[in-house]
C-alpha positions in Angstrom: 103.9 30.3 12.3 104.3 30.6 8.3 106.9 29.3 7.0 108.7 30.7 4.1 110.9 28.8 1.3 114.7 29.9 0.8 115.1 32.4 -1.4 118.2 31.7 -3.4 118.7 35.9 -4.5 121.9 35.3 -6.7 119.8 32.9 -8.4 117.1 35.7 -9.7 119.7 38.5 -10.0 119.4 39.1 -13.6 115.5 39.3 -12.9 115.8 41.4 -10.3 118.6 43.6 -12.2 116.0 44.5 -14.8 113.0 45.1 -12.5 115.2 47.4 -10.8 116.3 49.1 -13.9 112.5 48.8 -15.0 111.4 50.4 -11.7 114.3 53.1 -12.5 113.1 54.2 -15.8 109.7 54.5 -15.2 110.5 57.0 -12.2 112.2 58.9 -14.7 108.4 59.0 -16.7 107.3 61.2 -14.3 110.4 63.0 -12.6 112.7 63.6 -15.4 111.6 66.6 -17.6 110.2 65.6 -21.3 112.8 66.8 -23.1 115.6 64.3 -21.5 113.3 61.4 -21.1 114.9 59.8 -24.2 117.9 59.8 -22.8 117.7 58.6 -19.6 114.9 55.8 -20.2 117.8 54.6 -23.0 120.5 54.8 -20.6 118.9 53.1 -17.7 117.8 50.0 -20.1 121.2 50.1 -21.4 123.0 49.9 -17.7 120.1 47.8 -16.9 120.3 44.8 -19.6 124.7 45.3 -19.6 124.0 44.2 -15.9 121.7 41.7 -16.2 124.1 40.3 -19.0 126.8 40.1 -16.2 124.7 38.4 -13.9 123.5 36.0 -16.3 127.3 35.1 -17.7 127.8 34.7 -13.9 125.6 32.5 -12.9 126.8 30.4 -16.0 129.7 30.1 -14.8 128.9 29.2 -11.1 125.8 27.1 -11.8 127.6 24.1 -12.9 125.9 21.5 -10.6 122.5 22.9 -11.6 119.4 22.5 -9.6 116.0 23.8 -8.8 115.7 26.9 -6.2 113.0 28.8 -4.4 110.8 25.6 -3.0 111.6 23.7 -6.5 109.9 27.1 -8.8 113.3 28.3 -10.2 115.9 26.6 -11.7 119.3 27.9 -11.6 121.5 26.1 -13.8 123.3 26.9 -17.3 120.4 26.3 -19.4 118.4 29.1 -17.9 121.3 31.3 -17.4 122.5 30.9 -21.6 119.0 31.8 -22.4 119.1 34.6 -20.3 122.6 35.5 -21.3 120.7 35.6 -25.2 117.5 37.5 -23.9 120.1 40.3 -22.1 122.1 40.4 -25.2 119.4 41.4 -28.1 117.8 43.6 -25.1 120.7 45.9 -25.4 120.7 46.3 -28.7 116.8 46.6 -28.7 117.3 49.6 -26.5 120.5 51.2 -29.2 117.9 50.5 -32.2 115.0 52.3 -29.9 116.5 55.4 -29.0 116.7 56.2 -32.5 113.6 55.0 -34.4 110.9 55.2 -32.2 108.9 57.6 -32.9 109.8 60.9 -32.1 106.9 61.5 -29.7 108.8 61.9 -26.3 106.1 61.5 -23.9 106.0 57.9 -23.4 109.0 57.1 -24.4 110.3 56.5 -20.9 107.1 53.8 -20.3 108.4 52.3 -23.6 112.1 51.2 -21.9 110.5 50.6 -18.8 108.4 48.3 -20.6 111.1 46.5 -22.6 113.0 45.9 -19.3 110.0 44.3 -17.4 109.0 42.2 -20.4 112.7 40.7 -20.8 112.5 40.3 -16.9 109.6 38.2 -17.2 111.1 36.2 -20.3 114.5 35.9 -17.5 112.1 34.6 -15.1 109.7 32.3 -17.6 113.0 30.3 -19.4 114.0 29.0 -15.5 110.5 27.9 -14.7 110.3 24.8 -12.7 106.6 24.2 -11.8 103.5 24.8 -13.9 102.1 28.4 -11.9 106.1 29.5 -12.8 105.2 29.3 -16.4 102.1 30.9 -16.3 103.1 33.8 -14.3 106.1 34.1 -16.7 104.6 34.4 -19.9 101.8 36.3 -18.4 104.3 38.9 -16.8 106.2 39.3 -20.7 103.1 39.1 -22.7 101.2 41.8 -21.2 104.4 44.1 -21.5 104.5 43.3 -24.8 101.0 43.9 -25.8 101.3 47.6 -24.7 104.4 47.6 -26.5 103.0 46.8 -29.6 100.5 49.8 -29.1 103.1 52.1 -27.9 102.9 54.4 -31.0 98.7 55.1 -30.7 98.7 57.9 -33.0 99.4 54.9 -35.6 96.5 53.1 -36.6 98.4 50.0 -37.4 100.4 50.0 -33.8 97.1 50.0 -32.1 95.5 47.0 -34.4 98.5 45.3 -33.9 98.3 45.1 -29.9 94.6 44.4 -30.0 95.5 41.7 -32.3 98.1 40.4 -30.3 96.1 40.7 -27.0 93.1 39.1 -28.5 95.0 35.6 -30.2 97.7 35.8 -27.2 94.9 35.7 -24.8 93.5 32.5 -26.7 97.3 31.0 -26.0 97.7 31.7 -22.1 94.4 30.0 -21.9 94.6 27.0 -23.8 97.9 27.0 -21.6 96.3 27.4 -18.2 93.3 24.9 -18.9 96.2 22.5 -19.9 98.4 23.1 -17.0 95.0 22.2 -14.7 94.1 19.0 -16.4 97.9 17.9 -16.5 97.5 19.0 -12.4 94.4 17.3 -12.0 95.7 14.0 -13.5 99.3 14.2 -11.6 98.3 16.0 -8.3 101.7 18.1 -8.6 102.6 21.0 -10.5 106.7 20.3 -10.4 108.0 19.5 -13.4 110.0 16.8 -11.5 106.6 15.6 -9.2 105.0 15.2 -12.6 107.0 12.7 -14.1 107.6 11.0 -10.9 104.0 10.7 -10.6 103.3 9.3 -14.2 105.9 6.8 -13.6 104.7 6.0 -10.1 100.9 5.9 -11.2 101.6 4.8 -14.6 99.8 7.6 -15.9 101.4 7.3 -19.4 98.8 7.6 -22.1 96.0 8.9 -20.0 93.6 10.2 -21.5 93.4 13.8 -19.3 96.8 14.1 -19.0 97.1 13.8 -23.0 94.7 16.2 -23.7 96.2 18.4 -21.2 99.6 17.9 -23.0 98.0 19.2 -26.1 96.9 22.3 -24.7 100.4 22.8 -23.1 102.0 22.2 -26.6 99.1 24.5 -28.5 100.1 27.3 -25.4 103.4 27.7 -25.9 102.8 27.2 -29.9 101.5 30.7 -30.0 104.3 32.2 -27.9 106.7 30.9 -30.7 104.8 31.7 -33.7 104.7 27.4 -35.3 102.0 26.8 -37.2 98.9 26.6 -37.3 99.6 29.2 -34.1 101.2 31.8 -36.4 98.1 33.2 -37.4 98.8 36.3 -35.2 102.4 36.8 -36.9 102.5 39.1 -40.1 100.0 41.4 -38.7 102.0 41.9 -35.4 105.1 42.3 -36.8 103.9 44.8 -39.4 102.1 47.0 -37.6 104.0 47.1 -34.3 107.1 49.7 -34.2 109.8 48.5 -35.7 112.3 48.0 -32.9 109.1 46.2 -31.3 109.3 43.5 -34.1 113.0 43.1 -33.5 112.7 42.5 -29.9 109.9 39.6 -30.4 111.2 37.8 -33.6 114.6 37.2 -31.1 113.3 37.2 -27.8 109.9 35.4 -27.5 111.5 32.6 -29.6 114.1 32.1 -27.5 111.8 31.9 -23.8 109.3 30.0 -25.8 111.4 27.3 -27.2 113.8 26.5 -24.5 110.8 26.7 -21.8 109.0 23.9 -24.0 112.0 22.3 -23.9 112.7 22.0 -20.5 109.3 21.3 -19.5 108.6 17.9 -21.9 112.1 16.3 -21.2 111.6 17.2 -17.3 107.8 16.7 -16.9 106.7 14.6 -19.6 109.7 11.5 -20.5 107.8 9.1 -20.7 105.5 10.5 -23.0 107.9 11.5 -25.5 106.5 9.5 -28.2 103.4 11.9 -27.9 104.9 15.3 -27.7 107.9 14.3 -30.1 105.4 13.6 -32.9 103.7 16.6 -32.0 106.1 18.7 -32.3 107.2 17.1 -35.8 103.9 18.1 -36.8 103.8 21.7 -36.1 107.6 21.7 -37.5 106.8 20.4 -40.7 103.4 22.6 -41.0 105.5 25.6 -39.6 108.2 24.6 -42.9 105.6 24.1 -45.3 103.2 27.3 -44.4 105.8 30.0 -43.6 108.0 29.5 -46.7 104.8 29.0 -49.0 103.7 32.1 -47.6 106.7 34.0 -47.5 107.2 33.8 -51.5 104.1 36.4 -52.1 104.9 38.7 -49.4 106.1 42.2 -50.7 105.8 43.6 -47.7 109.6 42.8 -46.2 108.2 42.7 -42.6 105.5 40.3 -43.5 108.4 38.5 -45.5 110.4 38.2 -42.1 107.7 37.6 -40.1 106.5 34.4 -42.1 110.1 33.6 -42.2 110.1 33.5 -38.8 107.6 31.1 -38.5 109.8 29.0 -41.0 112.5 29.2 -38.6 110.1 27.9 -36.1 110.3 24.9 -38.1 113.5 24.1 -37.9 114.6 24.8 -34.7 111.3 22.4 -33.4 112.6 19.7 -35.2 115.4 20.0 -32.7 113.0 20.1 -29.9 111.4 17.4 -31.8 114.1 15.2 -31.4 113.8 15.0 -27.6 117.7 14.2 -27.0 120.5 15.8 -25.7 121.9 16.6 -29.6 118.6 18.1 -30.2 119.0 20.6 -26.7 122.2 21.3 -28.0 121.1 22.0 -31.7 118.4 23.9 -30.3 120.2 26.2 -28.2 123.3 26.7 -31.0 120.9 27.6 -33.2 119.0 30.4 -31.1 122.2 32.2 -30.8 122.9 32.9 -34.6 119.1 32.9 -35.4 118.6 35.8 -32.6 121.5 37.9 -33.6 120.3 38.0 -37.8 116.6 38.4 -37.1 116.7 41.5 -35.0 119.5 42.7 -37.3 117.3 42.1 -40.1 114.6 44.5 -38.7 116.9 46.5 -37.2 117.7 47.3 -40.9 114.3 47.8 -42.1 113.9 49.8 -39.2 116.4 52.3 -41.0 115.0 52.1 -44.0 111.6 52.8 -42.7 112.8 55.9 -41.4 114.7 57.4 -44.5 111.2 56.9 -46.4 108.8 57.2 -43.8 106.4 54.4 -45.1 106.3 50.8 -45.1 109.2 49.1 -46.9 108.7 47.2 -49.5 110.7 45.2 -51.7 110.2 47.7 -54.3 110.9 50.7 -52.0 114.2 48.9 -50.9 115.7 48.8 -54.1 119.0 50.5 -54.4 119.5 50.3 -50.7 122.6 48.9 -50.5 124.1 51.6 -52.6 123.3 54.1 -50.3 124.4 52.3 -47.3 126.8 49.6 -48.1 127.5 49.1 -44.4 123.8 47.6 -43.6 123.6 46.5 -47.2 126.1 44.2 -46.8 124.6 43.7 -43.2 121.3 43.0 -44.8 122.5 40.0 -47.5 124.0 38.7 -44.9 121.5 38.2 -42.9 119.5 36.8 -45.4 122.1 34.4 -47.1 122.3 33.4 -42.8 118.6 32.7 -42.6 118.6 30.3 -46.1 121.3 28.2 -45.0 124.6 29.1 -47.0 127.6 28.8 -45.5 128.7 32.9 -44.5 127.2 32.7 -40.8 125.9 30.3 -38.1 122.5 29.3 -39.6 124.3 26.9 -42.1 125.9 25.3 -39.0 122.4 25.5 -37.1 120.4 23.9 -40.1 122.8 21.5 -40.1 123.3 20.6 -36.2 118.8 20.3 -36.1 119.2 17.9 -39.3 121.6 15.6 -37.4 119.8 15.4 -34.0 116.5 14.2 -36.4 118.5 11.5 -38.5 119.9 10.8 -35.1 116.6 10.0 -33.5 115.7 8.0 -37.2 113.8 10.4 -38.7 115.2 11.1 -41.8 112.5 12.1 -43.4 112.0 15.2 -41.4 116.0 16.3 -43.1 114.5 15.9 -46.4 111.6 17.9 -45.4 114.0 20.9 -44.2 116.4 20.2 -46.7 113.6 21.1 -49.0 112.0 23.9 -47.1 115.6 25.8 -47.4 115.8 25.1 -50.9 112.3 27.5 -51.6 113.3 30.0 -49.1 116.3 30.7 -51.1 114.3 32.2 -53.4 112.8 35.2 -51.4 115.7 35.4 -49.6 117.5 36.1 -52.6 114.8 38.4 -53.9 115.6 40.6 -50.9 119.6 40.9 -51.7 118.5 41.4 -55.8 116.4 44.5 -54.4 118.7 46.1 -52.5 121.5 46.0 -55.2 119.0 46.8 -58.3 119.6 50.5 -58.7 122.1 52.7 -58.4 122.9 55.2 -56.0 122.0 58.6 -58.0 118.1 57.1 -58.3 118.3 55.7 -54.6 118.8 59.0 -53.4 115.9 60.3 -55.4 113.6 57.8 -54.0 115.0 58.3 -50.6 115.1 62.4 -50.9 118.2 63.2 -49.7 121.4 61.9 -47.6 119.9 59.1 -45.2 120.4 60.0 -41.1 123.3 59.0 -39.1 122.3 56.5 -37.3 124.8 56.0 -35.0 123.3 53.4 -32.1 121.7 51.4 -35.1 124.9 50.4 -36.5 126.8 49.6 -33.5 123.3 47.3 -33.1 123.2 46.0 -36.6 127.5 45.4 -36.1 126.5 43.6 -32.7 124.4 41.1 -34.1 126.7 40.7 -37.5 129.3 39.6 -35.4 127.6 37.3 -33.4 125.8 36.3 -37.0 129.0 35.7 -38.8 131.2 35.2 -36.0 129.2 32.0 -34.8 130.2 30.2 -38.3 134.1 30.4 -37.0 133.5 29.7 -33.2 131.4 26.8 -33.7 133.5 24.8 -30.9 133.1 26.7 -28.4 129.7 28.2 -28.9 128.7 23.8 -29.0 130.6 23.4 -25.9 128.5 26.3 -24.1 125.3 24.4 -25.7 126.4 21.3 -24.3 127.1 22.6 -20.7 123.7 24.1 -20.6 122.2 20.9 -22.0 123.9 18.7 -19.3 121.5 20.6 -16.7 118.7 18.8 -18.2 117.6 14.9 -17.2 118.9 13.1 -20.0 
């Protein structure tokens, strides 16, 4: 007689919300005809992620006394469910920014939304991973979505580089993950994130040498997934040649499952290793600081700009992680929510200035852009003045809450290293509002040819994410207390 686990469905609703929705839209490739495909692969992703966004506020709410589901493989508790509530969130406004701008080429465009909604299924599923196969199957299940998605636009030689590119160095990050997850198995005997700390205690495993290495590869796994350096190398060519809305939905999404994943797993597996994967992850934060704002400064391109930004942003959200304490889950997770909201809205942007020209932007090409549309103008500094640190939006207070949970855990000289990293990024940051402001509106429309499109579904996107942006500066209580509820779930 086999015996099955429990199956805890309310637990997995949001994931089975979008697979649903997923398995909806892709139905409509084949049965809907060509001409209403847009349409109703848009609507179903919209329906699909509003859903899932109920489900996951939910389960928030009821998932106070969190705990592991499913034979110990899923976690339902409020830190999956915030993350989840995040991933929803920019999926919806992934799906308002791709109804519009990509491409206009109809016949796959129903694949595309199916696509979007199975890869932030498998993100819903990978952030509440509670065993080591959990994780893999999780980032497998969202990476392989995305690597079609990168290549969605074929006639493009750039879009197709870009997927191979991504499927080539992502491939190289599952499997330094695997071959870490086995040697971390065959020195513990247990794939649980709970069985493997109790066995290192038990065993006294601490500082062995096969579990150490396979900690490394873990680390170096997930490194990839969140663009830190020296794993970024796949970043600026992704993110450039990848349709736009593509971009968005990775610079928000895969930061967010990759980072609070690697959190949960190295306070819940690994606590008594901290001093290794603490000083790790220091590492990669300050090379992530150092080599994403150096290389952001020569960067014309404004999607390379924002891609090696995001890999500067890495930085400072790992020094969070870094700090291995409950302030640093906290700081961590407050800072995903302002981060998520200003990159996509950031791309989102270029997005529509991509369109107007029908070529790469650049900050040359962007000049005068604000003029013509003071709405994502004013959207766009922003943003920017968000992602440096000044005090108009919630990266100010994010910067700041990382920077306490490090002098917190004594290392103040990981502050001064931020504090310096957000003193150069101010420069191309600012080089981005200067261009968007430097000509006026009669030689704009000259470069632009003509009135720019109404672009409906993009601004209600770009509004989305500048009042979450903004609007997390002046609810800073309670978006800390939600951050601190979904921190208590963890074993601190």
């Amino acid at each position: 007689m086999i015996h099955t686990p429990h199956v805890d469905w309310f637990a997995i609703s949001t994931i089975l919300a979008l697979l649903g929705a997923s398995f909806v839209s892709l139905l409509g490739a084949v049965l809907v005809p060509a001409p209403m495909r847009r349409s109703f692969g848009a609507g179903v992703s919209a329906l699909g992620f509003l859903g899932s966004l109920v489900t996951s506020i939910w389960l928030y709410v009821d998932s106070a006394a969190g705990h592991a589901v499913i034979s110990g493989a899923f976690y339902r508790d409020r830190w999956t469910a915030l993350a989840q509530v995040i991933l929803c969130a920019v999926g919806l406004a992934t799906t308002l920014v791709s109804y519009e701008h990509l491409g206009r080429n109809d016949d796959h465009i129903a694949e595309f939304f199916a696509l979007l909604l199975a890869s932030a299924a498998g993100m819903a599923f990978f952030v509440g991973a509670g065993n080591l196969m959990t994780v893999f199957l999780g980032l497998e299940w969202f990476s392989i979505a995305l690597y079609i998605m990168c290549a969605i636009d074929y006639d493009l030689e750039g879009s197709l580089e870009a997927g191979l590119k991504y499927l080539i160095v992502g491939s190289f990050g599952s499997a330094a993950l695997l071959f870490g997850s086995a040697l971390v198995y065959g020195a513990t005997g247990t794939i649980s994130f709970t069985g493997i700390a109790a066995a290192i205690g038990t065993h006294g495993l601490s500082g062995n040498s096969l579990l150490v290495v396979g900690i490394a590869l873990v680390v170096a796994g997930l490194g990839f997934k969140m663009s830190a350096a020296p794993f970024h190398m796949w970043t600026p060519d992704v993110y450039e040649g990848a349709p736009t809305p593509v971009t968005a939905w990775m610079s928000a999404a895969t930061k967010v499952a990759a980072l609070v994943l690697a959190f949960r797993l190295v306070t819940t597996a690994f606590p008594r290793d901290e001093h290794l994967w603490s000083v790790a992850f220091a590492a990669i934060a300050v090379a992530s600081l150092v080599i994403g704002n150096l290389a952001a400064l020569v960067q014309s391109n404004v999607k390379r700009m924002l891609a090696y930004s995001s890999v500067s942003h890495a930085g400072f959200m790992l020094i969070g992680l870094s700090a291995g304490s409950a302030l640093g889950g906290r700081a961590l997770m407050y800072y995903l929510i302002p981060y998520s909201a200003m990159a996509f809205g950031s791309f989102a942007i270029v997005a529509a200035r991509e369109k107007e020209l029908g070529k790469p932007v650049t900050l040359e090409n962007l000049a005068g852009f604000g003029w013509e549309r003071p709405f994502l103008g004013v959207a766009m500094w922003l943003f920017m003045f968000g992602f440096a640190g000044l005090p108009v939006g919630g990266g100010f207070v994010g910067k700041f809450y990382v920077f306490a949970a490090a002098y917190d855990h004594g290392w103040a000289w990981l502050v001064v290293v931020g504090v310096l990293a957000t003193l150069v990024s101010l420069y191309y940051y600012l080089g981005v509002v200067r261009a968007i402001y430097m000509r006026g509106p009669a030689s704009t429309l000259a470069l632009a040819g003509g009135s720019p499109p109404r672009d409906r579904f993009l601004h209600i996107a770009v509004g989305m994410a500048l009042v979450v942006s903004v609007g997390s500066m002046f609810a800073v209580s309670p978006l800390i207390d939600l951050a601190r509820h979904a921190t208590s779930s963890l074993p601190f």
